[in-house]
C-alpha positions in Angstrom: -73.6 -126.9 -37.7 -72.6 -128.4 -40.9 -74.3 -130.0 -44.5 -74.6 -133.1 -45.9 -73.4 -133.9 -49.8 -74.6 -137.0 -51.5 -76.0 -139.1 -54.0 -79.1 -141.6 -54.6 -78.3 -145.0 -55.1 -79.8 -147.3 -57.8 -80.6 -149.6 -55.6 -79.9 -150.8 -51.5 -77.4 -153.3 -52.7 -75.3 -150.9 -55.0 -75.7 -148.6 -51.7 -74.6 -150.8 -49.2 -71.5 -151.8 -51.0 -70.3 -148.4 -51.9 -70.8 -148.0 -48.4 -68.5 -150.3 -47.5 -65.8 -149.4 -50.2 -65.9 -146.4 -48.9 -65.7 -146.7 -45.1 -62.3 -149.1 -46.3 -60.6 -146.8 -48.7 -61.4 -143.4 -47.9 -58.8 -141.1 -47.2 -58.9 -137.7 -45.5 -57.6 -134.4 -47.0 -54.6 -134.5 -44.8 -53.8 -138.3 -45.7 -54.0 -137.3 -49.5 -52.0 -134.3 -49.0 -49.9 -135.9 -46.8 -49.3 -133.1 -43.9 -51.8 -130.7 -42.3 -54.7 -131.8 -40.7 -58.3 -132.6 -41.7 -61.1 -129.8 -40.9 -64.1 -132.0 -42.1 -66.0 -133.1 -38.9 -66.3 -136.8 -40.1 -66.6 -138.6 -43.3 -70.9 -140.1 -42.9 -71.2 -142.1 -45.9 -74.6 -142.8 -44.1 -72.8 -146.2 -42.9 -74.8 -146.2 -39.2 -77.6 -144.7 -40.9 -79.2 -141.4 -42.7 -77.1 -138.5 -43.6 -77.7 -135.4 -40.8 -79.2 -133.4 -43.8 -80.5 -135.9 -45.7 -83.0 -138.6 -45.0 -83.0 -140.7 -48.1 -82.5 -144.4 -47.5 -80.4 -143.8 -50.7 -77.9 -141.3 -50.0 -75.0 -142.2 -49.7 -72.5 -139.1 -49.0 -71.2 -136.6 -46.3 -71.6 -134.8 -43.1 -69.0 -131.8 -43.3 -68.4 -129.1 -41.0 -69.5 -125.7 -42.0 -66.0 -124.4 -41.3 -64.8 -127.2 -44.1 -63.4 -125.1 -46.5 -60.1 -125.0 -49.3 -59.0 -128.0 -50.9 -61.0 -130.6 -48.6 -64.2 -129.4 -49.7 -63.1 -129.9 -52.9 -61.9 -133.8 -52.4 -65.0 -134.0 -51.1 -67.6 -133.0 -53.7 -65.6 -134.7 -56.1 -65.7 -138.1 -54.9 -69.4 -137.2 -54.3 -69.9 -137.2 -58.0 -67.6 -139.9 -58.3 -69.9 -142.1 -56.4 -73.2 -140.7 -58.7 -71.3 -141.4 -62.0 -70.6 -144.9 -60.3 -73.7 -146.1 -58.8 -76.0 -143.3 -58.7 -79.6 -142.8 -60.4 -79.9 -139.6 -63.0 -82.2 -137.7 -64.2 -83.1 -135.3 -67.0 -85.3 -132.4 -65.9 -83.6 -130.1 -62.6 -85.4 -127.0 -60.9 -84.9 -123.5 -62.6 -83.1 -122.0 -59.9 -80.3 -124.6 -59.8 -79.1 -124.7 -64.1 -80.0 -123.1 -66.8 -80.9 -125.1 -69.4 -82.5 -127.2 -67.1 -83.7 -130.2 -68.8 -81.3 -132.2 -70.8 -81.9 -134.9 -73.7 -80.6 -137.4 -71.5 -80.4 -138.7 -68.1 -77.5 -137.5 -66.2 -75.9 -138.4 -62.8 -76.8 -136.0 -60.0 -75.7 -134.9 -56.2 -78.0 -133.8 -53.5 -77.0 -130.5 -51.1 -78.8 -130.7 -47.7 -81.8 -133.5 -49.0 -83.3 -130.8 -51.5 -81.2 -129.7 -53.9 -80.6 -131.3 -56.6 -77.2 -130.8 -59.0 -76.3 -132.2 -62.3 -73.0 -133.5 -63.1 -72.1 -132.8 -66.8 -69.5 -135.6 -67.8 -66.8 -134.2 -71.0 -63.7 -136.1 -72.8 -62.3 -132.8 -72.3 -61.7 -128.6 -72.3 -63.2 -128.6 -76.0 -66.1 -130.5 -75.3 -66.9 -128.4 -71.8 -66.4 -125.2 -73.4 -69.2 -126.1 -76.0 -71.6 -126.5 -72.9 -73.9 -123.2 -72.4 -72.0 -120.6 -69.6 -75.0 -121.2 -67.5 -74.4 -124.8 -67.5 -70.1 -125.2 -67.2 -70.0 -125.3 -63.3 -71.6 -128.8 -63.9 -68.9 -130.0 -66.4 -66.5 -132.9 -64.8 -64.5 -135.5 -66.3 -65.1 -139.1 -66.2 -64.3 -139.7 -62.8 -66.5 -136.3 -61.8 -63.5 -134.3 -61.0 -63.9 -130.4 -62.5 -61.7 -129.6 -65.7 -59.9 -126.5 -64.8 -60.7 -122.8 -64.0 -61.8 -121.7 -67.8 -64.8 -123.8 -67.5 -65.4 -124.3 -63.6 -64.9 -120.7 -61.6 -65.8 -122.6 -58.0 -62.1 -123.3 -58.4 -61.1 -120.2 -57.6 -62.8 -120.6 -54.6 -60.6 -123.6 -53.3 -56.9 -121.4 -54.1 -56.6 -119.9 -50.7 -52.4 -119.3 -50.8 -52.7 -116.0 -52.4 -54.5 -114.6 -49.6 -51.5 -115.3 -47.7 -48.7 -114.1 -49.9 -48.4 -109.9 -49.5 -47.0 -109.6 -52.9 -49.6 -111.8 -55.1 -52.5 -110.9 -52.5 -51.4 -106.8 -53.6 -51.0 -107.3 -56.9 -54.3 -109.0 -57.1 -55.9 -106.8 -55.5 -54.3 -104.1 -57.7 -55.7 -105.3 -60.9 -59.0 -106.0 -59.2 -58.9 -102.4 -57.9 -58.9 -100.9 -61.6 -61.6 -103.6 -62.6 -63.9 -102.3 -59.3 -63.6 -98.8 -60.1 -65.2 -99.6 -63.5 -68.3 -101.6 -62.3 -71.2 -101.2 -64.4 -74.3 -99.8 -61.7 -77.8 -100.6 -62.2 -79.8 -103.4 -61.8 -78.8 -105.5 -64.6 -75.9 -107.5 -64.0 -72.9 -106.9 -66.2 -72.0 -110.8 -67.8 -68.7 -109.4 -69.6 -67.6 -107.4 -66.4 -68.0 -110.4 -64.3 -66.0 -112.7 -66.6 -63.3 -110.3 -66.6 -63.6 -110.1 -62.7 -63.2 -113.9 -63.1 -60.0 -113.7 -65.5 -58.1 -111.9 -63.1 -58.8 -114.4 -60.3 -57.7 -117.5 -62.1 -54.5 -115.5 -63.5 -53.7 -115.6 -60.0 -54.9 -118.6 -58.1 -54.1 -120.8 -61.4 -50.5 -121.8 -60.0 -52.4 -123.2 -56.7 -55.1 -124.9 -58.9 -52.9 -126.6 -61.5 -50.6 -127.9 -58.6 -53.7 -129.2 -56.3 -56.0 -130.3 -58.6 -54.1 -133.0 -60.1 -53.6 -134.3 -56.5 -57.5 -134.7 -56.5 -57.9 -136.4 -59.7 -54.9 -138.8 -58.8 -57.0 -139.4 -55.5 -60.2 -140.1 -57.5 -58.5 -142.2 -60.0 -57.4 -144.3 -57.0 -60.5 -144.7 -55.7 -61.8 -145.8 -59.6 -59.2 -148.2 -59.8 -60.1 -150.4 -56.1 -63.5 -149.5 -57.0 -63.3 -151.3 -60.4 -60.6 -154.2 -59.4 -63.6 -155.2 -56.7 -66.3 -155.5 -59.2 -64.3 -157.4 -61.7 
């Protein structure tokens, strides 16, 4: 069982030769971290043909294992975006369910979940500029090269720090602080917005040593990526 992440191409041409880019200079997680080993089943790119989750002749993207999880996933969906800002089509108006607002004044770049799903990728010069974006909106902020600005503006971060769960002292005391904040919980129906940002706070206060230290290590990835990509089209 796994998914498939991944783009639409402008065009078969622009496809094929990110396709082959990408089967030359992709790296693993493990290769980019240099130790460990990679959990993702295999890289896809749709170079043999269509995606397992996605039959656009198109896509161009990845089939991950469902276990794929951490910092991996995260390389992964961020040269996903990488690839949209590069080559990809964009659009304007995206379902309800998926951002709110959901039509914007101009096209944007985009990445497909499983074939169906469609996801908007907000480009920003910066913090300032992300934190202007609606709250509904932020988780689709990136920088130019479509990796995520930092925990204040994209929460899924917090997500991809996994080293606290394995340290007794910072696991305890997070789970301290997050203690008091569960024993306060609004109940009711209505979701509590201010609750759930300060659920949030607490999180990044103590995952935001592992994100500042890894995330860099993505962009640095993606920037070498932009730099082939952009030495082979000049």
């Amino acid at each position: 069982m796994g998914y498939s992440i991944a783009i639409r191409a402008r065009n078969r041409k622009l496809r094929k030769k990110m396709v082959k880019f990408m089967t030359k200079n992709f790296r693993m997680w493990s290769d980019v971290l240099g130790k460990g080993k990679s959990i993702s089943s295999r890289p896809g790119l749709g170079a043999e043909g269509l995606l397992d989750y996605d039959q656009s002749k198109l896509a161009v993207g990845f089939d991950y294992a469902s276990h794929c999880h951490g910092w991996e996933s995260c390389l992964i969906y961020s040269i996903t975006r990488w690839m949209a800002i590069k080559i990809g089509q964009r659009k304007s108006k995206f379902s309800k369910s998926t951002v709110k607002p959901n039509k914007f004044r101009k096209p944007v770049p985009f990445m497909v979940y499983d074939g169906y799903e469609f996801w908007p990728i907000l480009v920003v010069k910066d913090l300032k500029e992300a934190m202007r974006l609606p709250k509904t909106a932020r988780w689709c902020a990136t920088d130019k090269l479509g990796v995520y600005i930092g925990p204040e503006v994209n929460r899924i971060l917090t997500t991809y720090a996994e080293r606290v769960f394995f340290d007794k002292k910072l696991s305890e005391a997070m789970a301290r602080e997050t203690g008091k904040l569960f024993k306060n919980r609004p109940t009711g129906d209505k979701e509590d917005d201010e609750w759930r940002e300060k659920y949030e706070d607490v999180k990044v206060k103590f995952m935001r040593p592992e994100i500042d230290e890894m995330l860099p290590l993505i962009r640095k990835e993606i920037a070498r990526l932009d730099a082939l990509w952009e030495a082979s089209t000049n």
